[in-house]
VOGU-3710 file (C-alpha; in Angstrom, 3 decimals, decimal comma):
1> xxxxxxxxxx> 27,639/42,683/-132,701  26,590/43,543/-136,508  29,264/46,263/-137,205  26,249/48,255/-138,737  24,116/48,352/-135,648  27,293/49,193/-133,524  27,881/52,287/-136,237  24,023/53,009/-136,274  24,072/53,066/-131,742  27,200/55,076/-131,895
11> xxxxxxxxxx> 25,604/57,965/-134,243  22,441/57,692/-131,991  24,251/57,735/-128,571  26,283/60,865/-129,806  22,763/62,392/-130,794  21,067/61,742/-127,400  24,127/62,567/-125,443  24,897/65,830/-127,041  20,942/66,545/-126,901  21,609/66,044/-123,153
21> xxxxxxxxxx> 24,402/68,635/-123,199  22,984/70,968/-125,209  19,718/71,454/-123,136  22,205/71,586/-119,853  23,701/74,267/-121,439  20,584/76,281/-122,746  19,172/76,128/-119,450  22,347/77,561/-117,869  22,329/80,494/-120,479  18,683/81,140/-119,801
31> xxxxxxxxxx> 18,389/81,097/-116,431  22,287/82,706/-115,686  23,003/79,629/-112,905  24,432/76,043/-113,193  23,310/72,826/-112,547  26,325/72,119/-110,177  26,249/73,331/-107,072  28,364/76,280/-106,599  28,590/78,753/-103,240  26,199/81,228/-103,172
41> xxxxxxxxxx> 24,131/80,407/-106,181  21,154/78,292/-106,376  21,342/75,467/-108,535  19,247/74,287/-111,370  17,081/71,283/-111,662  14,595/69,422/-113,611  11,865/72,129/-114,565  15,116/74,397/-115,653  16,303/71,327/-117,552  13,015/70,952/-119,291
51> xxxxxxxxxx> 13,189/74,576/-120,364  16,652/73,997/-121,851  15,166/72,110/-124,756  13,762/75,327/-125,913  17,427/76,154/-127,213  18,618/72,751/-127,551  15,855/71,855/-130,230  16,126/74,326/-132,941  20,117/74,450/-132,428  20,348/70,805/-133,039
61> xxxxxxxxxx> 17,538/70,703/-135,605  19,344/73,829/-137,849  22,550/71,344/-136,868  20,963/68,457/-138,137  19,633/69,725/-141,255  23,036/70,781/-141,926  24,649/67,517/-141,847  22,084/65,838/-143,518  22,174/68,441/-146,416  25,829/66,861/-146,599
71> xxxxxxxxxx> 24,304/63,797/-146,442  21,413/63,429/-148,846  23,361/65,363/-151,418  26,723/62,859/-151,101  24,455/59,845/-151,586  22,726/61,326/-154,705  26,055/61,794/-156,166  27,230/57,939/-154,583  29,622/59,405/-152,877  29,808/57,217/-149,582
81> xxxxxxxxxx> 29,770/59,223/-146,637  28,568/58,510/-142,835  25,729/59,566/-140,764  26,613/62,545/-138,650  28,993/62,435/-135,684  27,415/64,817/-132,945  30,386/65,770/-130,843  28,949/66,865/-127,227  30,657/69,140/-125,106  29,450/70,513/-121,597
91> xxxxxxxxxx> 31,691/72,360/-119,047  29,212/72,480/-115,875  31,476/74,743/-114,136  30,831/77,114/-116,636  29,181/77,875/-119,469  29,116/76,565/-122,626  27,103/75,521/-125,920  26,843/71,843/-125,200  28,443/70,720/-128,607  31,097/71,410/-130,953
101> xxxxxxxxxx> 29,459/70,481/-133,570  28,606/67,777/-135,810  30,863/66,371/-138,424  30,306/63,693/-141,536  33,257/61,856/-143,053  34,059/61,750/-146,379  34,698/57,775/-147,140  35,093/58,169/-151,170  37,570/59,809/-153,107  35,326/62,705/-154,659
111> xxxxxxxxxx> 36,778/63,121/-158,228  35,322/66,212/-159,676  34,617/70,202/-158,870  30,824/69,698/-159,517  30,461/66,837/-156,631  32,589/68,962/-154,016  30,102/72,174/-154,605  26,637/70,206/-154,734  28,195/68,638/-151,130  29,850/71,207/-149,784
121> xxxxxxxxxx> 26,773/73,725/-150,601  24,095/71,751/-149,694  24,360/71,903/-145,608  24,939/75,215/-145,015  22,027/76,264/-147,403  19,778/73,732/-145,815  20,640/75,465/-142,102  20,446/78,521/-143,171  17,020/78,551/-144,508  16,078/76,750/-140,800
131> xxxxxxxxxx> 18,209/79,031/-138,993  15,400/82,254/-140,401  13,148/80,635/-139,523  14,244/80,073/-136,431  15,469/83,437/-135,534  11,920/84,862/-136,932  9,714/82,909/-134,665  12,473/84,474/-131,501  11,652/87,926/-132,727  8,310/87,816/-133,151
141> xxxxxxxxxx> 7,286/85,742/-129,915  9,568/87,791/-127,779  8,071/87,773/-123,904  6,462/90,685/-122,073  9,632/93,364/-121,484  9,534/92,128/-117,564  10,141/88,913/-118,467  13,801/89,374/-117,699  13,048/90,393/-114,187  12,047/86,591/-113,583
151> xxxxxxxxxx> 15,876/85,590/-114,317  17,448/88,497/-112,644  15,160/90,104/-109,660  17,563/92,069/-108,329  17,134/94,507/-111,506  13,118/95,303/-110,375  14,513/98,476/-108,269  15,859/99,543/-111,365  12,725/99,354/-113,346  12,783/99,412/-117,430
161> xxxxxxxxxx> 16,450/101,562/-116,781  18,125/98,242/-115,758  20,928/98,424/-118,186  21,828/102,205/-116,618  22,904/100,735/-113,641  22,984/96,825/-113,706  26,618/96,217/-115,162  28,439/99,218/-113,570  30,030/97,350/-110,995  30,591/93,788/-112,776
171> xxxxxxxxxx> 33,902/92,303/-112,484  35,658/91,990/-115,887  34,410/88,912/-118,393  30,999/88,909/-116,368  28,843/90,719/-119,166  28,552/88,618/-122,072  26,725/90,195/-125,385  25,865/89,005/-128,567  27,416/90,682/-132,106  25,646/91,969/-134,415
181> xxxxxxxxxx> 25,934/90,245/-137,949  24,094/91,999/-140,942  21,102/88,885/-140,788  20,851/89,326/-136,870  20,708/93,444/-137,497  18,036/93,567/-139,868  15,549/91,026/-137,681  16,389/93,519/-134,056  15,666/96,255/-136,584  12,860/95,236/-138,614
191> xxxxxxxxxx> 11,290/92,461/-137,434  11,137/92,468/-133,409  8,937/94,839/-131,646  11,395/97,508/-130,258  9,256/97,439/-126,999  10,258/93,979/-126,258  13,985/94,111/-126,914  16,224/93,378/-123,849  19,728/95,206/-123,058  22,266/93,221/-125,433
201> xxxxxxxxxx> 23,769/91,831/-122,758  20,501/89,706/-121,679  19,409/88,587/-125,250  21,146/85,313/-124,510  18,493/84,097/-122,071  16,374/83,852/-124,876  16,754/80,680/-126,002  15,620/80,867/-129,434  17,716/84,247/-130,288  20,650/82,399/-129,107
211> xxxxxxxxxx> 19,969/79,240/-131,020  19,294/81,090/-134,265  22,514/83,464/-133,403  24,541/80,615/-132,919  23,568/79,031/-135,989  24,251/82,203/-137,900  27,887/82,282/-136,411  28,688/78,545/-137,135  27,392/78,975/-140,833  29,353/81,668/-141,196
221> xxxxxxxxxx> 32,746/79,868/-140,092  31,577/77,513/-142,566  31,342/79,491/-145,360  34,790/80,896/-145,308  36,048/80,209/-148,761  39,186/78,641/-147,285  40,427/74,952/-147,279  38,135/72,279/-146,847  35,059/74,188/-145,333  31,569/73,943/-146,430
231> xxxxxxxxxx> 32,805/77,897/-148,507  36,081/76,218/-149,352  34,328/73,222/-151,525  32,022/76,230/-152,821  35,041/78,610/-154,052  36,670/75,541/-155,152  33,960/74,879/-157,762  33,234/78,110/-158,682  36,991/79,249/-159,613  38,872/75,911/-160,395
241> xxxxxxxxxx> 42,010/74,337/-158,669  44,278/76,856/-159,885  43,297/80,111/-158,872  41,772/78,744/-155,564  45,268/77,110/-154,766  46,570/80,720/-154,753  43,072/82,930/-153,586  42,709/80,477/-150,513  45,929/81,041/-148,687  45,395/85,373/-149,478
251> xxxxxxxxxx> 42,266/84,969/-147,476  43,984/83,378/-144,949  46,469/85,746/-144,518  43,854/88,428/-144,301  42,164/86,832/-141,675  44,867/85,779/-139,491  46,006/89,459/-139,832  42,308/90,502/-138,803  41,915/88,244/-135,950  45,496/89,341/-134,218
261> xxxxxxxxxx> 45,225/92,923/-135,330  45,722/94,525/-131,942  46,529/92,046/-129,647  50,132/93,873/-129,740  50,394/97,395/-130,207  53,418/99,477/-130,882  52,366/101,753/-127,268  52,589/98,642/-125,650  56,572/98,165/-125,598  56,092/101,868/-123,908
271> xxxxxxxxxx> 56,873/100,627/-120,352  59,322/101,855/-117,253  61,159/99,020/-116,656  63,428/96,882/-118,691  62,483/93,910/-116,436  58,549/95,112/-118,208  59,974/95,758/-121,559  61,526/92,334/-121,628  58,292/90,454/-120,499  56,310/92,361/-122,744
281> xxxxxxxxxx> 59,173/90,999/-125,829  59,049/87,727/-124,819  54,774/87,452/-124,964  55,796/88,860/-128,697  58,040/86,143/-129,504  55,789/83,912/-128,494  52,811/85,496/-130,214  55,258/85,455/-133,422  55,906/81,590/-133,024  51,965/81,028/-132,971
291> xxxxxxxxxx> 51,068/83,494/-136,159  54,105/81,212/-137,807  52,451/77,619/-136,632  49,256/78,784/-138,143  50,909/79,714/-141,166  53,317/77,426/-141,247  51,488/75,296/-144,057  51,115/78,034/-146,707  54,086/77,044/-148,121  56,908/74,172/-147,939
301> xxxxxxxxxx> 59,673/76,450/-147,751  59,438/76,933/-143,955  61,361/80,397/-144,625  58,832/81,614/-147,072  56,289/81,028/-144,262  58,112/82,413/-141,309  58,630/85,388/-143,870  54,414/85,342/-144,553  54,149/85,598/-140,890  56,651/87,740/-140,079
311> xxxxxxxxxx> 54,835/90,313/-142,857  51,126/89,284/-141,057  52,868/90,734/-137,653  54,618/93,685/-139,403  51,856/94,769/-141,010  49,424/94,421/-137,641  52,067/96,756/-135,701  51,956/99,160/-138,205  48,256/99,468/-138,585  48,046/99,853/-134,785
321> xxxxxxxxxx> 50,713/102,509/-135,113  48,281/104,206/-137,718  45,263/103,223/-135,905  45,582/102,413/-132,325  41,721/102,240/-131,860  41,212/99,358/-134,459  40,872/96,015/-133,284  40,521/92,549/-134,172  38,935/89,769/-132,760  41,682/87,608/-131,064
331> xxxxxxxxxx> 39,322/84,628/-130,421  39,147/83,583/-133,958  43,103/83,225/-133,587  41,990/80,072/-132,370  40,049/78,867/-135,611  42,834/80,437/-137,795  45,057/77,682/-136,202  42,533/75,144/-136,452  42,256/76,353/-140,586  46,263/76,405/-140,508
341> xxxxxxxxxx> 47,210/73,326/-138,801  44,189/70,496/-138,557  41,631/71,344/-141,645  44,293/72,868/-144,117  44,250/76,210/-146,253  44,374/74,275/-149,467  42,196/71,856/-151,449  42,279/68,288/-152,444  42,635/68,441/-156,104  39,902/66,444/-158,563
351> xxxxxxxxxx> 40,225/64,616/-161,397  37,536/66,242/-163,207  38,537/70,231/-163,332  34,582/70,801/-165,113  33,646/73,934/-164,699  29,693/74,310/-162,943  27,014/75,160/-165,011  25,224/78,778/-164,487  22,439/77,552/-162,027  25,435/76,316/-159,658
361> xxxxxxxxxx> 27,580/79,565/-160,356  24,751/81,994/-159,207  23,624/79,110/-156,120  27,760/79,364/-155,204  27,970/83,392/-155,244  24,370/83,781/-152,977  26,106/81,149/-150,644  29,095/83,583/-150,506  26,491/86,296/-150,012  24,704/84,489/-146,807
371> xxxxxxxxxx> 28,661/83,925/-145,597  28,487/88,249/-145,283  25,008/88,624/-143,851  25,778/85,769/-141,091  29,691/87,256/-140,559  30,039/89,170/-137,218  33,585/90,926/-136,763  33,172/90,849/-132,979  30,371/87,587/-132,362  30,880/87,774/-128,938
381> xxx> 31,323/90,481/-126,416  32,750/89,992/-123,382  32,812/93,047/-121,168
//
């Protein structure tokens, strides 16, 4: 087979495939059920699969766009890049997005600041600007207010005052809500009519809230001015190799400290037993070993980044001593070792060191702007 039409069917079967996975997994988040049978529940089918594609649409479009922002801008600068990899991803025994994403790669050596910011800038900008839209048409085509009585019944004996008495009994993890980043504030606040809001914990069986939400929270992961993310390329342009080769790991540190901040406490070594006390040391040690992995790049000196994460952990405990009620959000400890140990805090360094002209400067800091109006501290709530 021509190697090009075997590269052109694998970038199309990903597409249809993850299309597939995505709509399984809208129509599991809309309808609160699963397509695979499971005891007690009644199962999905067709007509619920059909109504899936009202989140898997605009989340792959706003997906799409993205990539091919990367795309269209890498072949202007003949850079040679590939089409998108869609990477699909569905659980059925529980619930998911249907994808983690899509991903181009890179296939030329890019040799200047100017090409990594008009590449690196281009997707997220391009998604973003589909993502309002997307999130405008949810808020202002929200359903009748009973609308969620179709998904859950049993709330109709509790009327309108569902969310008094709906969730008292759930078992731990069963409630999941959505965050609330600046962007997704100001359209609840401004732009939906208040009538039609839902409890925050049912917003998520409206498809096109969740795809625009989503898409918010993914370009916000990908604006973070760190490594080689979409924000990383962007900083890199704006500020040059050498003060990004010293900002980028600082940001790191501050968000590995804000993601663990919390999951150990100084009250929590507090306990009756030494057979407890000792438990509870040994989940440190081990929560010590992982803050090291993820910072285990910063520097080659391995003790200069045991001592970095050593300080990270320090300076969590005594914040919690200070303010025991101040959390994190321990789930992005999982990106922060993704940043740390697969994509990299640093950046490839260019042959051309140029800096951008003022059109790009002012494009670069509004991207770093949409990075804080799509940022949630807390995107998902599990209660």
């Amino acid at each position: 087979m021509n190697p090009r039409i075997r590269s052109y069917l694998i970038h199309i079967g990903l597409f249809v495939i993850t299309l597939i996975t995505t709509t399984l997994a809208g129509a599991e988040w809309i309808y609160g059920r699963l397509f695979i049978p499971v005891e007690g529940m009644q199962t999905l089918g067709w007509p619920e699969f059909l109504a899936g594609l009202q989140f898997s649409v605009p989340f792959l479009a706003i997906l799409t766009v993205h990539e091919f922002g990367h795309y269209f801008v890498a072949k202007a600068n003949r850079v040679r890049v590939t089409l998108p990899y869609y990477i699909p991803l569905w659980f059925g025994i529980g619930q998911s997005i249907g994808t983690l994403g899509a991903f181009i790669r890179i296939q030329d050596y890019v040799n200047s600041r100017r090409k990594y910011f008009d590449i690196g800038i281009a997707g997220p900008l391009a998604g973003f600007v589909l993502a309002l839209i997307v999130l405008w048409y949810g808020f202002t085509h929200l359903p009748p207010i009973d609308y969620i009585f179709t998904i859950h019944p049993e709330y109709k004996k509790w009327g309108l005052r569902y969310g008094e008495y709906a969730y008292l009994n759930l078992p731990k993890g069963a409630a999941i809500s959505l965050g609330n980043s600046p962007l997704f504030w100001f359209f609840k606040t401004y732009v939906a009519d208040p009538t039609l809001l839902p409890h925050p914990n049912e917003i998520t069986h409206y498809p096109f809230l969740l795809a625009g939400y989503l898409a918010l929270f993914f370009t916000s992961l990908n604006l973070i001015p760190i490594g080689q993310l979409d924000g990383g390329h962007i900083l890199y342009g704006l500020i040059g190799r050498e003060r990004f080769q010293w900002v980028a790991p600082a940001l790191f540190i501050v968000f590995v400290f804000y993601a663990g901040l919390g999951v150990f406490k100084p009250s929590d070594f507090a306990v009756s037993t030494d057979e407890a006390f000792f438990s509870e040391l040994l989940y440190f040690g081990g929560y010590i070993l992982f803050v090291y992995i993820c910072c285990s790049r910063i520097s080659e000196n391995r003790l200069n980044s045991l001592m970095v994460a050593l300080s990270i952990v320090a300076a969590q405990l005594v914040f919690s001593w200070i303010r025991p009620d101040w959390e994190g959000y321990s789930n992005f400890l999982v990106f922060t070792f993704v940043l740390g140990r697969v994509l990299g805090i640093y950046h490839p360094e260019t042959q051309l060191d140029e800096p951008l002209d003022l059109k790009r400067q002012i494009l670069g800091w509004l991207a770093l702007v949409v990075f804080v109006l799509c940022f949630s501290p807390r995107p998902f709530i599990i209660g």
